[in-house]
C-alpha positions in Angstrom: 83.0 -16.1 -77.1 86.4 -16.0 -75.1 89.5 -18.1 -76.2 88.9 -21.5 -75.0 91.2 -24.1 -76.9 90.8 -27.2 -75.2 93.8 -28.4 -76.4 96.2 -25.4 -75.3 93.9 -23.9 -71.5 94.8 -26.5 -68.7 91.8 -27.1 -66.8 92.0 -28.5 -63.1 89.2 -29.7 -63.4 86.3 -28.3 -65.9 85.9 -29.7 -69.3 83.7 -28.2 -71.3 81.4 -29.9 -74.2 83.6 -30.5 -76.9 82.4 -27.6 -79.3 84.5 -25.4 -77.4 87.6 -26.7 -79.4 86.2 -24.5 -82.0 85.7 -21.8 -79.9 86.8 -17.9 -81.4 90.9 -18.0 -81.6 91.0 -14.1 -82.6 90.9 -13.0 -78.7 92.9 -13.9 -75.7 92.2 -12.4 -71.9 95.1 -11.0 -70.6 94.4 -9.5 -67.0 97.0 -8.3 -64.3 97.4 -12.2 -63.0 99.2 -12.9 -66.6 102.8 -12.6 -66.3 105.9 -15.1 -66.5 106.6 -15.6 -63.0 108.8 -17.5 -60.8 106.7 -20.0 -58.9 108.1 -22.2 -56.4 111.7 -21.4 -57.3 111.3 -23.2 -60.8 110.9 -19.6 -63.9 107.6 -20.7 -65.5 105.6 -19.3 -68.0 102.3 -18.7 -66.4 99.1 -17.3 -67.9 96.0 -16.3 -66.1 95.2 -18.4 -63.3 91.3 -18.8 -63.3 89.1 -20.3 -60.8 85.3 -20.7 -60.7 83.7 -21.9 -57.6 80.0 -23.1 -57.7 77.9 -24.2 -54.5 74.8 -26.0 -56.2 72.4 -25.5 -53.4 70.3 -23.0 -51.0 68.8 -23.1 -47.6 70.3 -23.2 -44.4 70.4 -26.8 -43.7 72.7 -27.2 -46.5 75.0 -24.5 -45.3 78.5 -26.6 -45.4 78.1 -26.1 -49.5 78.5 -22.5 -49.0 81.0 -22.6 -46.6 82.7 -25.0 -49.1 83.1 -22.2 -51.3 83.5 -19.6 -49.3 86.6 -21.5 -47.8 88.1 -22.3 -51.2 88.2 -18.9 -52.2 90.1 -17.4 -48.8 92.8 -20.4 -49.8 93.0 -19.2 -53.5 93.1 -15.4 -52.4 96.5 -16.2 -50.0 98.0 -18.2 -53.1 97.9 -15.3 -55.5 94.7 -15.4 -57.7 93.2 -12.0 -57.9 89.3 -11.3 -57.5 89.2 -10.4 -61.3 90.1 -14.1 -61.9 88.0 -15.7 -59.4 84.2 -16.3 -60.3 82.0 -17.3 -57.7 78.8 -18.8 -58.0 76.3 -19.7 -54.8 72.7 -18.7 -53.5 74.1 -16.4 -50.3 70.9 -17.0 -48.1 72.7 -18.7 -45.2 75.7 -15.8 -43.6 72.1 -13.5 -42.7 69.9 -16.4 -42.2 68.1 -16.3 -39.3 68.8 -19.5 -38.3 72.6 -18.5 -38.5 73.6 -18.3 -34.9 76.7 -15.9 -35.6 75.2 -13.3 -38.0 77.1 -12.3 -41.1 79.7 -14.7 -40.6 80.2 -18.5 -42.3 82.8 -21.1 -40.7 84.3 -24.6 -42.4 85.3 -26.2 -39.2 84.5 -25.8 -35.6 87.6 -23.7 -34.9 87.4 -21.9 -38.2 87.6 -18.4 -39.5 85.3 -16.7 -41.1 85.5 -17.5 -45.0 82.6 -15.3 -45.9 85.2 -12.2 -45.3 85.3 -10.6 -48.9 83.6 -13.3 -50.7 83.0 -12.0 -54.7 78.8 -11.6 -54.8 79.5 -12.7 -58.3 76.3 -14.5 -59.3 73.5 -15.1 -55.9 70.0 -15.9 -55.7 68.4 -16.8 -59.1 71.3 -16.2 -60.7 72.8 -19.6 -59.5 71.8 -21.4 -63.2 72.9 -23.8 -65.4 72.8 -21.3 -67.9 74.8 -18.8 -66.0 77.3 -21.5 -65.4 78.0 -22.2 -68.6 78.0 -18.7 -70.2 80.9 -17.7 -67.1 82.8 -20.8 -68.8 82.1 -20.0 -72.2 83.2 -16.5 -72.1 79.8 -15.7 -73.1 78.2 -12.8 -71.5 75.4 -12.2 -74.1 73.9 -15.4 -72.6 74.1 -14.0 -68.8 70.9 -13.1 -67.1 72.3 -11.2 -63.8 75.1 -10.9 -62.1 78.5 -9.2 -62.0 79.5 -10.2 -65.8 82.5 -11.9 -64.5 83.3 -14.5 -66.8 86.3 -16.7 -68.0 88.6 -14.9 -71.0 91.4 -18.0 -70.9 94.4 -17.9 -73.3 96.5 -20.3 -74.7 98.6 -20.3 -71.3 96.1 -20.4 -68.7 95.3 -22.0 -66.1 91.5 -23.2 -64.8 90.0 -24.7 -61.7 86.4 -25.4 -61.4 85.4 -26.5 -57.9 81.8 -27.6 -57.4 80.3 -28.8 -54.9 76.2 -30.1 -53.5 74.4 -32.5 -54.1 74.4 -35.0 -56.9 72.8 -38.6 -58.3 74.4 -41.0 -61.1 74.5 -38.5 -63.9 73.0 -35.3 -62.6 74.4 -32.6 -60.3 72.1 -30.7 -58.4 71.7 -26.6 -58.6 69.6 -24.3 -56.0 67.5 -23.3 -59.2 65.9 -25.7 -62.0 66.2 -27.5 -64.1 69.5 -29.4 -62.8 72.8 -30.2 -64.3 73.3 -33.3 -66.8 76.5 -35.6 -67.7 75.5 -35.4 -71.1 75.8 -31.0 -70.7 78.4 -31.0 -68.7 80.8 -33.5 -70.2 83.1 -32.0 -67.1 85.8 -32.4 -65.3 85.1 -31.1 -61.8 86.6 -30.6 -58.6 83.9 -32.1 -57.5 81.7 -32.9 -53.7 78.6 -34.7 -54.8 77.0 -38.4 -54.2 77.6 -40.8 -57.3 80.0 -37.9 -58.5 82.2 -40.0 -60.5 78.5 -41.2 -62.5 78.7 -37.5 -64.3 82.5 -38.7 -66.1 82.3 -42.8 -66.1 82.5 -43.8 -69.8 81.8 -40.1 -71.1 85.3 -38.6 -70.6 87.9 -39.1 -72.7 91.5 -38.8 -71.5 93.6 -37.2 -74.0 92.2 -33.6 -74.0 94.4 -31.8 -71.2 92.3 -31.6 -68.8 92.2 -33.9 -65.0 89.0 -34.4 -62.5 89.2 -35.5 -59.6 85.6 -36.2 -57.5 84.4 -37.1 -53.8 82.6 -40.7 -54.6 82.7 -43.2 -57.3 79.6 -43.7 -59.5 77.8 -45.7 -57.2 78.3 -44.1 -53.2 77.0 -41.2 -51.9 80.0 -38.4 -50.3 79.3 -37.5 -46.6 79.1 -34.2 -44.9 81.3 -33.7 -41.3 81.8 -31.3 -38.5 77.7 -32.0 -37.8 75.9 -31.0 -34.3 76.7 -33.4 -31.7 79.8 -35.0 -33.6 83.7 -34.6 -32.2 85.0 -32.1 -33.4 81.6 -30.4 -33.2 80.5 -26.8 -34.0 79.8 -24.0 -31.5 76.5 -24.4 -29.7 73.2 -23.5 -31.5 74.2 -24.9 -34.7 72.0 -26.8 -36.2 73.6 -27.6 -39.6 76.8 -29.6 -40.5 79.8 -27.4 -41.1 81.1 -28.9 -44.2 81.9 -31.7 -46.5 84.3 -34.5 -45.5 86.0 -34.5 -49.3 85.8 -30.8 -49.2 87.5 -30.0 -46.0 90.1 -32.6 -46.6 91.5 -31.3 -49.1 91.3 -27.6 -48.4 92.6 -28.5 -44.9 95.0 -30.1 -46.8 96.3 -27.3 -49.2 97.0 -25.0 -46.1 99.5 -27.1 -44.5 101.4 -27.2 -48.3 100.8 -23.9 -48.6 103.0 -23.3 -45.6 105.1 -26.1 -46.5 106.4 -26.9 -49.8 104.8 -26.6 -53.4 102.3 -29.4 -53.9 101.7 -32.4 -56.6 98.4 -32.8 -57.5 99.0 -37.0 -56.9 100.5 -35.9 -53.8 96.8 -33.9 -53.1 95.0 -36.5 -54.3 96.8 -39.4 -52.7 96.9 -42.1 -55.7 100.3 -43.6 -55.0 102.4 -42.6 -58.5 105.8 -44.1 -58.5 106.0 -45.4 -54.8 105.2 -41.8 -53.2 103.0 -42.3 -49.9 102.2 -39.1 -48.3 101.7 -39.7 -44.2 98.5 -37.3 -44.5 96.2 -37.9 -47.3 92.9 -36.5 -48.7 92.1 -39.9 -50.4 93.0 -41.8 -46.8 91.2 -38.6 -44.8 87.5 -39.3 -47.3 87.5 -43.2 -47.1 88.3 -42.5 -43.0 91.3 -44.4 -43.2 90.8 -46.9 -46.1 87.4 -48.0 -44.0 85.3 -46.4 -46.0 82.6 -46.7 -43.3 80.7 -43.5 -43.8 83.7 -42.3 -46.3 83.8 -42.5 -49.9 86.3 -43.0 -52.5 88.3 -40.2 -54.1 88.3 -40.7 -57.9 90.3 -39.3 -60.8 89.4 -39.1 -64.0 91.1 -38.0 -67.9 94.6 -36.9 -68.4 96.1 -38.5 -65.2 99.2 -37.4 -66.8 98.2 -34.2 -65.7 98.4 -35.2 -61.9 102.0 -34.4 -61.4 101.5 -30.7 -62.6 102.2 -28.3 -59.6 98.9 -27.5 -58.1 100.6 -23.9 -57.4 99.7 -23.6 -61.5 96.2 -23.9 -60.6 96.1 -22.4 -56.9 98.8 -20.4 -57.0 101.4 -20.4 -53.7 102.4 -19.1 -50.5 105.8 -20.0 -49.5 105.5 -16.9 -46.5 102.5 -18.6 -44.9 101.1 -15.5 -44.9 97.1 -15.6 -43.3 97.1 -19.1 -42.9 97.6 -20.8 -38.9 99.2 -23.5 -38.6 97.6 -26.2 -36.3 99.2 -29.1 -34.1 97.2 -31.7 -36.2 96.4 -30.5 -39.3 94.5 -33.4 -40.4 92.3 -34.9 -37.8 90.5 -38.2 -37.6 87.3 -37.1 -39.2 85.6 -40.9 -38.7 82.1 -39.3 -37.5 80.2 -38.0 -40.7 76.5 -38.6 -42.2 75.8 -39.3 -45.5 75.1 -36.5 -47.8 71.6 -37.2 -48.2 70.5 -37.3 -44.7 72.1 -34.0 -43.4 69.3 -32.1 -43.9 67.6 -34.7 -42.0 69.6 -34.0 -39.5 69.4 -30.2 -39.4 65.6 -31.0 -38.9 65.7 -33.2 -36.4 68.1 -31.1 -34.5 66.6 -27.8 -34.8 63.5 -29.7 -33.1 65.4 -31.4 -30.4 67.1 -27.4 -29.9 63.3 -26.2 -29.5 63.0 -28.7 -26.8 66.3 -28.1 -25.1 65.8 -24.7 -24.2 61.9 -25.2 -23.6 60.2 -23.4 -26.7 56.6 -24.1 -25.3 54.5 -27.2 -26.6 52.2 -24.7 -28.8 54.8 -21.9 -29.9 54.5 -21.0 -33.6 58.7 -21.8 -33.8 58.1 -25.4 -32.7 55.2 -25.6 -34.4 57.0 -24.6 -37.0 60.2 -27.0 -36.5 58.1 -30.1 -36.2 56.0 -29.2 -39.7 59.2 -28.9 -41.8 60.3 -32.0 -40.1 57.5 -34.1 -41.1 57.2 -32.5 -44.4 60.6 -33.6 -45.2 60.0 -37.6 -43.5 56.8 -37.5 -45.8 58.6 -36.2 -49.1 61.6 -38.7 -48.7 58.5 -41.9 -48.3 56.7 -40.1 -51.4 60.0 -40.2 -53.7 61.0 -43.8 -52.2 57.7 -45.7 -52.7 56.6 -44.2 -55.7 60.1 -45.3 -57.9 59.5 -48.3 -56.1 55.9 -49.2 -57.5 56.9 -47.4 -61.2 59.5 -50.5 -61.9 56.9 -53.1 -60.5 54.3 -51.8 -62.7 56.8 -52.0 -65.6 58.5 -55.4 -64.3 56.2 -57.2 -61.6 57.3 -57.1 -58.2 60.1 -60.0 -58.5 62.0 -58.4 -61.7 61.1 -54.4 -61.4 63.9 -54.2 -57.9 66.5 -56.1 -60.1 66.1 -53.8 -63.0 66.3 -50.8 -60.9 68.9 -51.9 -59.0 71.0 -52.6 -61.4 74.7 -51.6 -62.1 76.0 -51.4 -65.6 79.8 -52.4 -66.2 82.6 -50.2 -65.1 83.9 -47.7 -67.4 80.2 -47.3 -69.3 78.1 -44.3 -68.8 74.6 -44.5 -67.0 72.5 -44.1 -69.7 72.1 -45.0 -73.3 70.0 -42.2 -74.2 70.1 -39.2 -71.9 66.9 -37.5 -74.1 65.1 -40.8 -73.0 66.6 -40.2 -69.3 65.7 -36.4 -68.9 62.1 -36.9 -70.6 61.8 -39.7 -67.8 62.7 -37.3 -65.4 59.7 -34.8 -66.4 56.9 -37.7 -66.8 57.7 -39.0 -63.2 57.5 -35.1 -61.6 54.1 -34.3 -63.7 52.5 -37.1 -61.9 54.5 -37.7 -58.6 56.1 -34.4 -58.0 59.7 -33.3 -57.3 62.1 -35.9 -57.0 64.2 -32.7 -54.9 67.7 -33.4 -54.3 67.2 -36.4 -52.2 65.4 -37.5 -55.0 68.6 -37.8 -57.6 69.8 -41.0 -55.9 66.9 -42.7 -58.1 68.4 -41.5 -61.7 70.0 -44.6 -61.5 66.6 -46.5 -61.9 65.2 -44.4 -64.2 68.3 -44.2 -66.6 67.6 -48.3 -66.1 64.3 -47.8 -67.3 65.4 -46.0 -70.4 68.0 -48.8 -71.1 65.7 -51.7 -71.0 63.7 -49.9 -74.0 60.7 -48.5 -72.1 58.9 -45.8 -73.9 58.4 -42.5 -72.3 54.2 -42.7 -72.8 54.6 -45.9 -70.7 56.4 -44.3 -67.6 53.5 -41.4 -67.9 51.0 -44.0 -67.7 52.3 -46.2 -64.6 53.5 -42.8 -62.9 49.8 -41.7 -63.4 48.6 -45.1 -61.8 51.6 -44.9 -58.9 50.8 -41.2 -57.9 47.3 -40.5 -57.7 47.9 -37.9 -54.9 51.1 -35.2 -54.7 52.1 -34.1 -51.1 50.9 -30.8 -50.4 54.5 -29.9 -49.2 57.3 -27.6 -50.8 59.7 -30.4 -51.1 57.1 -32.3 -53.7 55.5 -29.2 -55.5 56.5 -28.0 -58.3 56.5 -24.8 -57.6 60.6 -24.5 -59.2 59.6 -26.2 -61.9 60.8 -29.4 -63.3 64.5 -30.6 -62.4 65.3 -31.8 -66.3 
C-alpha cells in the first residue's frame, strides 16, 4: 500500500477511511511532477500533484458526467499535472455512441472544445467500481481488477484532488456499476456534483485531519444539470442530452478565467466570503443562480476550512501564459435555465421522441418505436420506485404517520443514519421484492435510513416489501439484472 499519511498528504478533496493513517510509511512516490518549484512567484516546496477524476455513471442520456470529467482533465493538463499523476475513472460509452451527433468528440458547453482530446482510458467499462476506486486511492494494485494500474503513490508533500461527479441520494453516491458508493465507505471529502451531496460528509467528517470538501447541494436538495436542449445557451442541433452540470461547469469555467488571470484561493473559488473578500463572479452565486436558488443549489464546504486559503495552483497547478485556454467576453454567464439532476434523463427521453417527430421518423419505424418504449419504461420505473416507498412506510406507520416518518429530517450537523448495516440491508430487502431503486431511486435513502432509525427490523421491511411489490416491471430500469445497488 502507497504512503498515505493523512496527517502529512493534503487532499482537495478525498478523505479516505481513517485506517489509512496507518497506512505503510517505508515508501513514498516520487514521479517527474515532484520537484520544489516556483509557483505563482511565491518558491514552494511542492510534491506530486495528484488528481483522480471519477464520472459515476454510463449511458448517453447522462453524457454531461463524462464531459464533466473529460473537461476537468484538459484544465488540469494546461496547469501542469502530468498524465502519470492523473487517474481517470468513467464508463466511455458516450464520445462513439450512436446517439452522439458529433462522433468521437465530447463538449461541456454549447461553444465548447472537445475535452475528450487525450483523455487517460485509465479505468472504462466494468472497471468503473467501488473497488477499483478505492484500490487507485489506496495505492493498492493487488486489489485492481482491470485497467491501466494507475494508482495514487502520495508522499508526505503531495498534493491530491478527487473530483467526482453523478448522481447521488442522502448518503450514497451512485456508480455506472453495482453495488453503489456509501457515506459510511467513503468517509470522503469530494469535489463533488451529486443530489443531497453534502448527506455523504454531514456529522461523519471531522475537521482536523487536513483535508477540505467542497460539494454541489447540501444534504437535503438535489444539484441541477445545464446547457440542456432547448435551453439559452443551448447545444448544437441534434442533441438530445444536457451538456453538463451547473456546479460543474461553474467552477471549471471558473478556473480558466484565473488561470489566465491571477493564482486563485480556494475561498475565492468557492465564494464563502472569508475576511470581507467578495469576488464579482462566483461559483457559489453562479450554482444557487444568483442567491435564488430556484433550480440552483447550495455550494457547501466541509472539514479543515482552514485549508480554503491554500492556493488552488497546489492542487491544479497554474498557467500564468494562458496557454490553450480562450478567453471569452463573459466568462461567466447567467446560467438561470437548468433541470434538476434527476429529471435529465427524463428529458433526453422526451426529447429524443419529440426529435423522431421533428424530422418525420414514420409512425411505425423501429427508431420511434424504439424512442417511445424507453420513454415509457422510464415514466413506469420512476411510478414503480415512487409508490412502492410510499406504501412500505404506510404499512409500517399507517397512512397518517408512515409520510411523516419518511419525510423526516434529522438535525443539522448529524449523519443520516444510525446504523448504515441496518440502512444497506434495507436497501437489498426493498430491491429483492420491488426491484432497482436505479439512480432516481437514491432520493428515497432518506426514508429508508428513517426506517432504520425508528428501530424497524430488516425481516419487517422484507415482509411489507413482499406485500407492496407483488409484481416487478419487466423493464431494465427495475431488473436486477446489475445486481443489487448495496
Amino acid at each position: 500500500m502507497a504512503r498515505f499519511t493523512v496527517g502529512l498528504c493534503r487532499l482537495l478533496l478525498l478523505l479516505l477511511p481513517l485506517f489509512l493513517v496507518d497506512s505503510r510509511l517505508d515508501h513514498i512516490g516520487v514521479s517527474s511532477d515532484q520537484a520544489t518549484n516556483t509557483i505563482n512567484g511565491d518558491d514552494e516546496i511542492v510534491g506530486t500533484r495528484w488528481a483522480v477524476l471519477i464520472a459515476g455513471s454510463n449511458g448517453y442520456y447522462n453524457y454531461r458526467h463524462q464531459a464533466d470529467v473529460c473537461h476537468a482533465y484538459q484544465i488540469l493538463r494546461r496547469g501542469g499535472l502530468k498524465d502519470e499523476n492523473i487517474i481517470v475513472f468513467m464508463y466511455d460509452d458516450i464520445a462513439h455512441n450512436e446517439e452522439n451527433p458529433i462522433p468521437g468528440v465530447i463538449i461541456n458547453d454549447p461553444q465548447g472544445e472537445n475535452v475528450y482530446a487525450g483523455v487517460p482510458k485509465d479505468y472504462v467499462g466494468d472497471d468503473v467500481n467501488v473497488n477499483n476506486f478505492f484500490a487507485v486511492l489506496l495505492g493498492n494494485r493487488t486489489a485492481l481488477t482491470g485497467g491501466s494500474g494507475k494508482v495514487i503513490d502520495s508522499g508526505p508533500d503531495d498534493y491530491i484532488f478527487v473530483y467526482y461527479t453523478d448522481h447521488g441520494g442522502p448518503g450514497v453516491l451512485g456508480m455506472p456499476t453495482y453495488p453503489y458508493l456509501y457515506a459510511d465507505d467513503l468517509i470522503a471529502v469530494f469535489y463533488l456534483e451529486a443530489c443531497e451531496s453534502g448527506s455523504i460528509f454531514e456529522g461523519l467528517l471531522p475537521n482536523n485531519i487536513s483535508i477540505y470538501a467542497t460539494t454541489a447541494a447540501n444534504a437535503m436538495e438535489s444539484s441541477y444539470a445545464t446547457y440542456c436542449p432547448g435551453m439559452f445557451p443551448s447545444p448544437p442541433p441534434q442533441f438530445t442530452t444536457c451538456l453538463g452540470d451547473l456546479y460543474s461547469v461553474s467552477w471549471m469555467e471558473d478556473r480558466c478565467v484565473l488561470l489566465l488571470n491571477r493564482p486563485a484561493i480556494i475561498y475565492e473559488e468557492f465564494t464563502y466570503m472569508i475576511g470581507g473578500l467578495k469576488p464579482s463572479a462566483t461559483v457559489k452565486n453562479r450554482t444557487a443562480v444568483h442567491n435564488t436558488y430556484y433550480f440552483g443549489s447550495h455550494v457547501m464546504q466541509y472539514a479543515d476550512l482552514h485549508l480554503n486559503t491554500q492556493k488552488l495552483s497546489l492542487y491544479m497547478g497554474f498557467n500564468p501564459s494562458g496557454d490553450g485556454v480562450t478567453p471569452v467576453a463573459n466568462p461567466l454567464p447567467s446560467l438561470t435555465q437548468t433541470v434538476n439532476q434527476r429529471d435529465a434523463e427524463l428529458v433526453h427521453f422526451w426529447l429524443k421522441v419529440g426529435f423522431l417527430r421533428l424530422h418525420k421518423a414514420s409512425e411505425g419505424s423501429p427508431q420511434k418505436l424504439d424512442a417511445q418504449k424507453q420513454l415509457l419504461q422510464v415514466l413506469e420505473h420512476r411510478s414503480h420506485v415512487d409508490k412502492s416507498v410510499r406504501l412500505i412506510g404506510n404499512l409500517l406507520f399507517g397512512s397518517e404517520l408512515g409520510p411523516r416518518v419518511l419525510e423526516s429530517v434529522g438535525a443539522a450537523g448529524q449523519p443520516l443514519v444510525d446504523d448504515w448495516s441496518c440502512l444497506k440491508s434495507m436497501v437489498r430487502a426493498f430491491e429483492t421484492y420491488c426491484g432497482s431503486l436505479s439512480r432516481y431511486g437514491m432520493k428515497h435513502m432518506r426514508s429508508l435510513a428513517n426506517i432504520c432509525n425508528a428501530g424497524v427490523r430488516v425481516e419487517a421491511i422484507a415482509k411489507v416489501a413482499a406485500e407492496a411489490c407483488p409484481n416487478i416491471p419487466s423493464n431494465s430500469w427495475s431488473l436486477l439484472h446489475k445486481g443489487f445497488s448495496a
